[in-house]
N, C-alpha and C positions, 0 to 999 in steps of 0.2 A: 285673600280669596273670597272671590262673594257666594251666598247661597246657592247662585242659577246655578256654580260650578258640579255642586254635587247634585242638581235638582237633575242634569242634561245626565250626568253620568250613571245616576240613580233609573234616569230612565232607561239609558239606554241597555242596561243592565237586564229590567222587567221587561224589555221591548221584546216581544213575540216576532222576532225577526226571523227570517229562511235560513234554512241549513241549506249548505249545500248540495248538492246532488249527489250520491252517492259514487255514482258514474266517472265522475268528472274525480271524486277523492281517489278511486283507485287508479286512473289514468296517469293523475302525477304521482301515484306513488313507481308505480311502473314505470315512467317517464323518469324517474330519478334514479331506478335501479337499472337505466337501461336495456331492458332485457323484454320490450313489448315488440312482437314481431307480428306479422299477419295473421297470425291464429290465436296469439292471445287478445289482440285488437277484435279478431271476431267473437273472441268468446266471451270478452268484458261487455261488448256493446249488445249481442243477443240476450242478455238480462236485462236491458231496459227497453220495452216495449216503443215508449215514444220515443226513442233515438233509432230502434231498429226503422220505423217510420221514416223518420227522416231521412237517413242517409238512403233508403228506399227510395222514396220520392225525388232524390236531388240525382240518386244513380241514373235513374229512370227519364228524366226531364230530355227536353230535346237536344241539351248542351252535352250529355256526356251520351246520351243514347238514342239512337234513328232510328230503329227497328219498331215494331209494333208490339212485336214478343217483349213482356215484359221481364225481367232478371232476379231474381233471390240475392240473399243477404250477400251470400260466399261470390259470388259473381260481382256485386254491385263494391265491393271491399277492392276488387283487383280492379276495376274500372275507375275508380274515384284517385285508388295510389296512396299512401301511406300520412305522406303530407297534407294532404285534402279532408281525408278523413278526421286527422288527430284536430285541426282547425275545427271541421263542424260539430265534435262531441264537446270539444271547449266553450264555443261561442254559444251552442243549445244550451248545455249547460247552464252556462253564466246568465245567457238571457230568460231562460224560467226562472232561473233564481231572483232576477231581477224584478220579472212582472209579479214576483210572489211579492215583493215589498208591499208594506201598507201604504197607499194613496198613488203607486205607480199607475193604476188604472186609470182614477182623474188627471194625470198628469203627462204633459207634451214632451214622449221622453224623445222622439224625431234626433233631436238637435245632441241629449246626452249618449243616444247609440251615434252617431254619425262621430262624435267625439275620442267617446269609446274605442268603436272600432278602428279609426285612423288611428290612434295609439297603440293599440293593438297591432297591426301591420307594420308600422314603422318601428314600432320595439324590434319584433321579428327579424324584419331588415337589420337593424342595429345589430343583432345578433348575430345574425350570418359575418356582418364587414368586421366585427370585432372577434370573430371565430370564440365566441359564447356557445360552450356546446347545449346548452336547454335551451331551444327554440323555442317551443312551446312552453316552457314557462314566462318565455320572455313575455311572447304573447298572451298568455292568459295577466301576468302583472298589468300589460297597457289595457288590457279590456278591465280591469279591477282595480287601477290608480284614482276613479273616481265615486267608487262606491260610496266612500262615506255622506256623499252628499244625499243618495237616495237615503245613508240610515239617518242622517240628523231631521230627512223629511219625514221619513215616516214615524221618528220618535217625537220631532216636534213641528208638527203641519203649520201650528199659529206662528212660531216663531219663526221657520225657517221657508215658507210658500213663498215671499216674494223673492229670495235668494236665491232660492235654487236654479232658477233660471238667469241668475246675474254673472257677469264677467269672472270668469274664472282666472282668476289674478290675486297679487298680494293683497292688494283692497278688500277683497272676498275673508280674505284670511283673517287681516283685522279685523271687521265685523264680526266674525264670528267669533273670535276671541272674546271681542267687548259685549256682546249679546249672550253667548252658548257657555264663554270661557273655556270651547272646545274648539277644533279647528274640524275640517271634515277628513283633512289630509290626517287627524288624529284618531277621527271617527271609524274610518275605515280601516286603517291600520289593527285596529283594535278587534273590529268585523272578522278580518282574513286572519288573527290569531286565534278568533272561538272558532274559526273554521277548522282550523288546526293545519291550515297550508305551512309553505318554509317558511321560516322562520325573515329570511331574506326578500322575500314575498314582501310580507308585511312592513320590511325596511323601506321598499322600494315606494311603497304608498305613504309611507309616514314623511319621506323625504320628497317627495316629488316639488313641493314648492322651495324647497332648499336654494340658499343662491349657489349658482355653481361654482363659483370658489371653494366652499366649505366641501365640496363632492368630487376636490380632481385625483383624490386618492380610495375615493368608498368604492365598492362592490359592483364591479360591473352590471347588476341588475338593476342596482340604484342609481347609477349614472345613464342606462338605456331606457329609463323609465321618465328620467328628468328632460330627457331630450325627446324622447316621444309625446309626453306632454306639451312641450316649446311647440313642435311642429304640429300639434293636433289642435292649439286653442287658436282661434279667430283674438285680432285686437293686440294681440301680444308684441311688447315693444321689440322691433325687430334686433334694436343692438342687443337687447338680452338673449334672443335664439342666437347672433351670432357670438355673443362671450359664452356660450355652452355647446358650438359645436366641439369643440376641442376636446368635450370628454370623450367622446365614442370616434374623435380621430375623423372629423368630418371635415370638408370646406363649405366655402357656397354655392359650388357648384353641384354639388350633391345632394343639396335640400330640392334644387328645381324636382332633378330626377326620381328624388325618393317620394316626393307628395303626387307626383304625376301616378306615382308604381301603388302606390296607399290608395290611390282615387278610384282605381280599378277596381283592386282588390277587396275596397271597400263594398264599391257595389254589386260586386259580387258576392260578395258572404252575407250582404243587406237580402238577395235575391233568393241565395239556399234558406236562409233564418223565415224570409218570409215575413222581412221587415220595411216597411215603405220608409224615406229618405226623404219623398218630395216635400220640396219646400223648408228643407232642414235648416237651410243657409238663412234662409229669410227670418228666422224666428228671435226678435230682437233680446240683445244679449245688454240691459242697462247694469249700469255701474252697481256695487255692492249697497245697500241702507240698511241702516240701525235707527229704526223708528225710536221716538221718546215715549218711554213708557210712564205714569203715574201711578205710584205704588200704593196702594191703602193698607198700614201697617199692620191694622187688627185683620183683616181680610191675609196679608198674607201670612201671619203666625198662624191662622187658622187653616191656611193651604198647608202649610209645612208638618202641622201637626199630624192632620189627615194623611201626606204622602208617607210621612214615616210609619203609621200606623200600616196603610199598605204595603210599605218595604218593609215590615218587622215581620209582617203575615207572609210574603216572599219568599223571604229568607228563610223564616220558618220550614218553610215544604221543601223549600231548596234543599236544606239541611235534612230532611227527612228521607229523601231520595238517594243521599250518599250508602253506597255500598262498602262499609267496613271503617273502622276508626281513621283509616289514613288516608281513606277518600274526604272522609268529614273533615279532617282538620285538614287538608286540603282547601275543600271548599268555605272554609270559616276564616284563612286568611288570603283565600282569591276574594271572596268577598268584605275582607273589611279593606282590602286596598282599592276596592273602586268603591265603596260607598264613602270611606272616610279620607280618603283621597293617601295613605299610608303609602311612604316610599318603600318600606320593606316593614315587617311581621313576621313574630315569633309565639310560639304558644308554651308555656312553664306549665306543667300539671302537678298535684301535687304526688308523691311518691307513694307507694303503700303502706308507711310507718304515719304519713302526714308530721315528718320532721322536717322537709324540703320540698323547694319546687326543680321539677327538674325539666331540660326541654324537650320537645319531640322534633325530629328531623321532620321537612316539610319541603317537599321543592329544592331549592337552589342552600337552603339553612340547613344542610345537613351536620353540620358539625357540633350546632345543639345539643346536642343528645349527650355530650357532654360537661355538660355546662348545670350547674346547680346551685340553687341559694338557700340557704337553710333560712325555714319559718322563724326566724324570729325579729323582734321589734327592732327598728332604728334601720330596717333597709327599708326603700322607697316602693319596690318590687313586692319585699313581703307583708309594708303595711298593705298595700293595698288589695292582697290575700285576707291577710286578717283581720282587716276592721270594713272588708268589702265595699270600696269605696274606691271611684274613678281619681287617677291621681297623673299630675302631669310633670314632668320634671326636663330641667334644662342643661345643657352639656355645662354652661358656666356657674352653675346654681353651687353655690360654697357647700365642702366636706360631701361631697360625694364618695360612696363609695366605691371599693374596688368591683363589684358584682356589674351597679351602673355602671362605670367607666368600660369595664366589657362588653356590655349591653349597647353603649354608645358606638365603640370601636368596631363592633360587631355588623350593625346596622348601619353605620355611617351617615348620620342623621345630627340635627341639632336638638333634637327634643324627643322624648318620650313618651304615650300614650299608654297608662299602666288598668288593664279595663279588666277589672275580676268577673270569673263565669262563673257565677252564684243562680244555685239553683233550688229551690226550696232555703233549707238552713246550712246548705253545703258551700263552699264555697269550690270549683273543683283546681283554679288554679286560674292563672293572668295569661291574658293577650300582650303582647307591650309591639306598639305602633311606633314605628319610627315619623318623622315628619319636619317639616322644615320650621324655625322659629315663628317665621307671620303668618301659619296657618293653626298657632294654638289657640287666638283669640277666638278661632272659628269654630275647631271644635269646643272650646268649652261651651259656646252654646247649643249645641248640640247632644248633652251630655246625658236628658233624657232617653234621646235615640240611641244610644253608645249600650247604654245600660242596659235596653229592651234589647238588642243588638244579640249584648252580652249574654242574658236569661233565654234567650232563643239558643242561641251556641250549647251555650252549657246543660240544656232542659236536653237537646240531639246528644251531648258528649255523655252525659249519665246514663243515658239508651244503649247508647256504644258500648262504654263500659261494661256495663250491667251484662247485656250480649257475650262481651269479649270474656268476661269473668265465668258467665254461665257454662262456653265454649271449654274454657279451662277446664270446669269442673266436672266436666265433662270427659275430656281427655284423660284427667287424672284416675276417673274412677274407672273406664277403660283400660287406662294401664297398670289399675290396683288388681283387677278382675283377670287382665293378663299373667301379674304375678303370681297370685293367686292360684290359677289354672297352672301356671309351672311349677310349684312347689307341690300340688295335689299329683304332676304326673311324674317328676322326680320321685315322689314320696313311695306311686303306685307302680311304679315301675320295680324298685327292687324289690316287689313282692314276686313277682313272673320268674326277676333275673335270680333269687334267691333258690326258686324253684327247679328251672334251668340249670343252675349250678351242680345241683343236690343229684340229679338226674342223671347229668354227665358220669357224676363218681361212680353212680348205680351201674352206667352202660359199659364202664371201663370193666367193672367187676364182673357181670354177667357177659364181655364178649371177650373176657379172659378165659371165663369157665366155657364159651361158644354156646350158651346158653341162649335163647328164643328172647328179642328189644322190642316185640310189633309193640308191645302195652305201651312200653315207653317212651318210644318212638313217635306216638301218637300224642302221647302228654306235651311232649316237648314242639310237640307243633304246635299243639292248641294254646300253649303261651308264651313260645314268639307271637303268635298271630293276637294273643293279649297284648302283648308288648303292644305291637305298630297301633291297634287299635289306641290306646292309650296314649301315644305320640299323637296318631293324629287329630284325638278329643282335643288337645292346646288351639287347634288351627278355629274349634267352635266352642263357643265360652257358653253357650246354650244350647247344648245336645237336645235333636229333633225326638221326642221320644218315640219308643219302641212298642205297637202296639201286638202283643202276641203272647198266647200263654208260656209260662214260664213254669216247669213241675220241682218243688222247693224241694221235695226230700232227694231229685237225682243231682241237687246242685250242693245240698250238704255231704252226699254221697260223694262226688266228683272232689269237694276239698281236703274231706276225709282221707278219701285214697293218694292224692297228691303228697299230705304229710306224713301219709303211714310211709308210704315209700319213699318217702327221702329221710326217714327217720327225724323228721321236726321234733315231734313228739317225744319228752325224756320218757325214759321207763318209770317213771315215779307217778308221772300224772295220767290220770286214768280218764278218758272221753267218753262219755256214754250219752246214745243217739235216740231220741225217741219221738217216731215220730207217726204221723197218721197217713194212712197210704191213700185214696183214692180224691182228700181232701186239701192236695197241698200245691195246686195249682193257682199261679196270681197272676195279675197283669202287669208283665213287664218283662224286661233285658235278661235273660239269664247271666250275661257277662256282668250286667251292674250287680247282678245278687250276689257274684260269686266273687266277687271284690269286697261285697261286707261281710259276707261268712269267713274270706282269709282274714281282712282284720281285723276283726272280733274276736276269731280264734288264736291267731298270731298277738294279740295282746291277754288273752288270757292266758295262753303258754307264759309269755314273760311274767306277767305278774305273778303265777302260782311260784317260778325260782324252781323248779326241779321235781316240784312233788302237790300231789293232787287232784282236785277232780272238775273235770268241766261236762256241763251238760248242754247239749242242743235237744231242746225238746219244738213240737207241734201242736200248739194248744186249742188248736181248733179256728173256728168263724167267730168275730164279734160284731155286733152291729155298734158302729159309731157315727154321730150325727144323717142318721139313716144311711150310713157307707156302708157295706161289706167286708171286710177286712181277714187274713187270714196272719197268725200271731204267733210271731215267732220265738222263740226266748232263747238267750246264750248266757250261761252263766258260769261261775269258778267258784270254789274255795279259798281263794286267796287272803290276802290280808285286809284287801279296799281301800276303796280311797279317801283322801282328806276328805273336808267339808272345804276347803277353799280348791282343792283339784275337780269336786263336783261341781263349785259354781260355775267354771268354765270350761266344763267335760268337751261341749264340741266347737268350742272358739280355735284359731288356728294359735294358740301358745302353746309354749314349750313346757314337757310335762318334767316328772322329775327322774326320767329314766334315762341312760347312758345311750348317745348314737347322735347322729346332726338331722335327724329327720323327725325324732318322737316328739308326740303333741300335737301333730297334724292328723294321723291315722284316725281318729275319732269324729274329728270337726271332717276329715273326706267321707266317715261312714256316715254320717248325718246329711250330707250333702247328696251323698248316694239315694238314702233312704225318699228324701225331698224331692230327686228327680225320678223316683218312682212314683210319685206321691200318695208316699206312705209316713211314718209317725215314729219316734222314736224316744225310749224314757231309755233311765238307768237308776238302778235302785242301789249302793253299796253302802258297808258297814262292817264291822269285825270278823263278823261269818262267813263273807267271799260277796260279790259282784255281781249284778243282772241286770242284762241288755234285754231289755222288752222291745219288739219293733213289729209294726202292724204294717202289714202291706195289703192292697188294692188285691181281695179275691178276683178267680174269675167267675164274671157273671155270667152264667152259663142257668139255662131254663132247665138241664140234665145234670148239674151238679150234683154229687152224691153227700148225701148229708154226713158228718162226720161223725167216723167211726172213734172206737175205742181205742185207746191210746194201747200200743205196744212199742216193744225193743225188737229196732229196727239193726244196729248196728252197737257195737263198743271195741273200744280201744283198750 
């Protein structure tokens, strides 16, 4: 394989060539789903302003309309007919697309639209006699069988200007093999798959110079495309049109008729487009030439170095564009198959232990993803991981391994291209290129390029990663935060339900005695309605906060009564409440307050064991880092805690108390205290246990300064 190969293909690659028309992409997709009827016909084409133009002007024209009243879209859609129309969105289409080529402008396209279009038309025909139900794809393939000759001109003006206009025949073909090492019939082909047309589409153009023996059993799109060609080129040896009537079931008496019905047709679609013909005939068509060119060696290692430098920087952005790891590795072995000319391509990454490489599915290589070769020395795949270094290996090459021999079978290839994506001092894992024996000698000289090739890939792949890992850790800490959030509202929940319980017994007894429930009655609402609230705190892992006073001694008041009456409380421990009246208003949730007075007091009951004293006292305002703060204390006589149960008092572990929930209660009261933002210590040791907790006063210009402390309440 000579250089030019990969130089033509390399370009055509960077070549800033036209997309297709949007237009025209949804039409066949419609046209293949069957299902485009007169109002989705009008609704696809009213989105494009210069097609609505068009078929305007062509409505309007003296051939479909006499009147002087001119007609709107909807009018000019039922005058033109279904058939008429789907022709002129195709043919506009495809001819912008075409004047969009680079050098179409300078260039006598007369003779390649008059080509075009008879191809086009007599596909069409083809179609009908051979009851081919896409018509219109027929036709769009005869209008697009000669594409590639506009792409080899506008990717290569010097090489291919005096061609373009030459005999379009096998001659043509060889030339451009010996010259381009591409054909145009390859060129195109290649065109109409970035276009992302059918797949059969692009058969149709790849095969058009086919001899017809090779095509009496292909795809009837590919046989209506081979014979519309026959009959649309000038010069063509007549016995070859007639050993290819036979595929589309023709005789010869049929060609008179079908070129006479194309000649019309032609100049009329030439007349809608608003494309001039004359003189088409006249435009001489010489034989194919491959000028002799003289090479200057240093001159051209200096050309090749510079284009690779510009296809590394390409590639580069190329790769930077892909959206997601599987776009990327996508795009890294679409592109090492047309820069290094690879029949098939696979990508081994290394695994998260970095004991093996394993594959990634890709395209058509889906079964990759099973396949694994562990890092170590003596395979060919994982030297070239681990001593980062391009490595080439042969299907006959003695003591192969099993991993290669799959890699071969796999690919179905004579030879291997093992190209490590080393980025910084990582290596992240091997390309391996399939390729045929007599194109190793080519890449090894190449082996520079391969390398930057590689450092581009893998510098995109570590981005990827890096992303995809971030993504992860992301999710993870989301659904820790979720868990999290569930074990705080399991944990809070059977404080309400424990409540709830206690109440019921109360209301069996007192509507035994027909005794007066409003008090209770009232309780037992207020925490269900804790309840659901609590349920629905899971659904926001970041409670909006609660801007509004909160009065603390009616919220120690309100837990107080709760436990008095359900009897929480043993008779052995003694509660005593003390607290300051006018001064015990803060900023925040009452409901959150009254979730850390139950579990502070619901853990000092436990710890006291039956007997003892707990106090809630009001210690007044403190000023902390110029805040306000109003200071709460809960304390017991209990026994207290470790020094290893105080290092991680409010961590969510499990404490040393009996139940499948204890050990959270404290790590929620601290969480609580937080989203007040407010402060929380804990002082214990032999003598009993104190909860110091400072919450956000209100700041109020009329606050009343704090009074003297009295006994507000005891148990």
């Amino acid at each position: 394989m000579h250089q030019s190969d990969h130089d033509i293909r390399n370009r055509l690659l960077i070549a800033r060539l036209p997309a297709m028309p949007q237009i025209l992409i949804k039409l066949i997709e419609h046209l293949q789903a069957d299902d485009l009827g007169m109002q989705e016909l009008a609704a696809l084409i009213s989105k494009d302003a210069g097609m609505t133009t068009k078929i305007l002007a062509v409505s309007n024209s003296s051939a479909y309309h006499r009147n002087s009243r001119s007609v709107g879209l909807e009018q000019s859609l039922v005058t033109l007919g279904t058939d008429v129309i789907k022709t002129l969105v195709i043919s506009e289409s495809v001819f912008q697309t075409f004047n969009n080529f680079p050098h179409s402008g300078s260039t006598d396209l007369r003779a390649f639209w008059k080509s075009s279009l008879t191809a086009a038309v007599v596909a069409r025909e083809l179609a009908k006699k051979m009851a081919y139900a896409q018509l219109e794809e027929a036709y769009l393939a005869g209008l697009l069988h000669n594409v590639g000759r506009l792409a080899l001109l506008a990717t290569a003006p010097k090489e291919y200007a005096f061609n373009f206009s030459a005999r379009d025949d096998e001659d043509l073909c060889a030339v451009e093999q010996r010259t381009l090492q591409i054909t145009h019939s390859e060129a195109g082909a290649w065109l109409v798959e970035r276009w992302h047309l059918d797949s059969f589409l692009a058969d149709s153009v790849l095969y058009h110079h086919e001899p017809s023996s090779r095509l009496a059993h292909a795809h009837p799109l590919i046989r209506i495309v081979r014979v519309a060609h026959l009959l649309s080129t000038r010069g063509v040896d007549q016995a070859e049109v007639r050993g290819a009537l036979g595929l589309c079931g023709l005789d010869e008496d049929d060609v008179g008729r079908l070129l006479a019905l194309a000649s019309r047709q032609v100049d009329k679609s030439a007349a809608h487009l608003g494309i001039d013909l004359t003189g088409a005939d006249d435009i001489p068509q010489p034989p194919a030439y491959a000028p002799q060119v003289m090479h200057d060696p240093v001159q051209q290692r200096l050309s090749e170095e510079v284009r690779n430098l510009v296809l590394v920087s390409e590639v580069g952005q190329a790769f930077g564009r892909q959206q997601g790891e599987n776009g990327l590795l996508e795009s890294m072995t679409r592109s090492a198959r047309i820069l290094f000319d690879f029949d098939n391509t696979v990508i081994l990454l290394e695994n998260p232990t970095g004991h093996a490489l394993v594959g990634m599915p890709t395209g058509e290589q889906q079964r990759i993803a099973e396949f694994s070769i562990p890092l170590e020395k003596g395979n060919a795949v994982a030297d070239a991981a681990i001593e980062r270094r391009l490595a080439f290996v042969r299907r006959d090459q003695p003591s192969l391994g099993l991993a290669e021999e799959q890699l071969f079978r796999m690919l179905g290839t004579e030879s291997l291209v093992c190209l490590p994506l080393v980025s910084g001092a990582r290596c992240l894992g091997v390309m391996i290129g399939g390729l045929a024996s007599w194109q190793v000698a080519s890449c090894q000289k190449r082996e520079r390029f391969m390398q930057s090739f590689g450092a581009q890939a893998a510098s995109a792949l570590e981005t990827a990663l890096a992303e995809r890992g971030y993504a992860r850790r992301q999710i993870a800490h989301v659904a820790e935060e979720y868990r999290e959030a569930s074990r705080r509202v399991v944990h809070e929940v059977n404080n309400p339900l424990s409540i709830i319980k206690n109440y019921l017994s109360v209301l069996d007894d007192k509507l035994a005695k027909r005794e007066p429930v409003v008090g209770e009655m009232s309780i037992l609402n207020e925490e269900i309605d804790r309840v659901g609230q609590l349920i629905n705190g899971l659904a926001d892992l970041k409670p909006t906060p609660v801007d509004r006073a909160t009065d603390a001694s009616r919220v120690v008041d309100e837990v107080l009564r709760l436990f008095r009456a359900t009897d929480f409380v043993p008779p052995g421990v003694h509660v005593a409440v003390n607290m300051h009246g006018a001064s015990s208003e803060i900023e925040g949730d009452a409901d959150i307050l009254k979730q850390i007075m139950v579990n502070l007091v619901k853990n000092a009951v436990e710890a006291l064991g039956g007997s003892g004293r707990i106090d809630i006292s009001n210690r007044g305002h403190v000023n902390r880092e110029r805040k306000l703060y109003l200071e709460l204390v809960v304390s017991d006589t209990g026994p207290g805690m470790s020094p290893e149960v105080l290092a991680n008092l409010f961590s969510p572990v499990r404490s040393t108390k009996e139940g499948p929930h204890h050990g959270l209660g404290l790590s929620i009261v601290h969480g609580l205290v937080k989203q007040l933002g407010g402060l929380i210590s804990c002082r214990s040791g032999s003598a009993g246990t104190t909860f110091e907790i400072l919450l956000p006063a209100r700041s109020s210009a009329n606050m009343i300064a704090s009074a003297p402390a009295q006994a507000v309440d005891s148990v």
